[in-house]
C-alpha positions as CSV (number, residue, x, y, z in Angstrom):
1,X,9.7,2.3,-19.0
2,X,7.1,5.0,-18.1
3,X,5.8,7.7,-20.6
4,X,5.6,11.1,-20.3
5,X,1.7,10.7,-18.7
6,X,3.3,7.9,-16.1
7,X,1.9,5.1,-17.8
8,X,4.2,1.9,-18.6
9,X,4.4,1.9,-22.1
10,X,4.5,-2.3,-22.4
11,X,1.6,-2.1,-20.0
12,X,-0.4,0.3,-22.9
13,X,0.8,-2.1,-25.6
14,X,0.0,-5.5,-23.8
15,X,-3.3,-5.1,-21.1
16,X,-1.7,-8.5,-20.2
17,X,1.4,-6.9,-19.1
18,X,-0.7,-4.3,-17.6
19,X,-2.4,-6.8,-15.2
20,X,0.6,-8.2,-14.4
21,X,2.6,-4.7,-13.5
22,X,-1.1,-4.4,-11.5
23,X,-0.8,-7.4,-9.4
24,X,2.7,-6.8,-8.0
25,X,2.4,-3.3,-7.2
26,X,-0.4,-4.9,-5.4
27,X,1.7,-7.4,-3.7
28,X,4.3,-4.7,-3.0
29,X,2.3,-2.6,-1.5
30,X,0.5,-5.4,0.9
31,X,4.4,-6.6,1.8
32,X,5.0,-3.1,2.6
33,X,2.0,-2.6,4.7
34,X,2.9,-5.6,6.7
35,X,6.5,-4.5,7.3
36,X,4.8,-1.3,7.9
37,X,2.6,-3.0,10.8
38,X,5.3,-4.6,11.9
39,X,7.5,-2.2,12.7
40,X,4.7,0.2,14.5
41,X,4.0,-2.8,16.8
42,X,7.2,-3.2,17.3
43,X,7.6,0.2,19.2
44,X,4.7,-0.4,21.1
45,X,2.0,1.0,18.9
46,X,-1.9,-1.0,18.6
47,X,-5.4,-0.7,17.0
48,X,-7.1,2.1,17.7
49,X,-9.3,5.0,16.6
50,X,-9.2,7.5,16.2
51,X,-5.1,8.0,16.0
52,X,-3.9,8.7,19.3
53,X,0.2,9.4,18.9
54,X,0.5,9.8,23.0
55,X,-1.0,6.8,23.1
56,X,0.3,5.0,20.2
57,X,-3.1,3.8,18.3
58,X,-3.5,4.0,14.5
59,X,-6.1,3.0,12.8
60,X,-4.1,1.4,9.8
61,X,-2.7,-0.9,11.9
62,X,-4.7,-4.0,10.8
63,X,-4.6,-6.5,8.2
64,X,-4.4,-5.1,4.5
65,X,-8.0,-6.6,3.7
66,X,-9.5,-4.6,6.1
67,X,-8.1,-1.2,4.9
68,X,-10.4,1.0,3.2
69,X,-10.2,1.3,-0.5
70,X,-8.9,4.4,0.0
71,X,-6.4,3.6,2.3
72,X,-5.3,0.5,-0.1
73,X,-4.7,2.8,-3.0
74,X,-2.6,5.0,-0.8
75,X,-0.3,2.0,-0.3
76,X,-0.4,1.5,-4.3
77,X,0.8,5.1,-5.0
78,X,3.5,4.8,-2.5
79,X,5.1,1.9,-4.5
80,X,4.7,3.6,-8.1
81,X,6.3,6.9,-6.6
């Protein structure tokens, strides 16, 4: 259960648990990135930059360790929403 801040209150009492809620928001949000992909390609969309929707390019269509850091932590906050 979340607190008012948005913090898992067994994660604050147990960094163990923490990690754990960590790691499979992480794998969630890689899972969903790859269904993500999948569907994009799919419908005919590839690699490219910069994003071209005429042409159907995006350039987060690659594999989730080659995402920015930025990019990765977008993916992250989608899941916790």
């Amino acid at each position: 259960m979340r607190g008012a801040d948005g913090v898992h209150r067994a994660a604050a009492a147990d960094p163990d648990v923490g990690r754990a809620i960590d790691d499979r928001i992480d794998k969630l949000a890689q899972l969903e990135h790859e269904r993500w992909c999948q569907e994009r390609r799919g419908k005919g969309w590839v690699y490219g930059e910069p994003r071209d929707d005429t042409r159907r390019r995006h350039p987060a269509l690659r594999l989730w360790g080659e995402l920015s850091p930025d990019l990765q932590e977008m993916n992250r906050n989608e899941i916790r929403a």
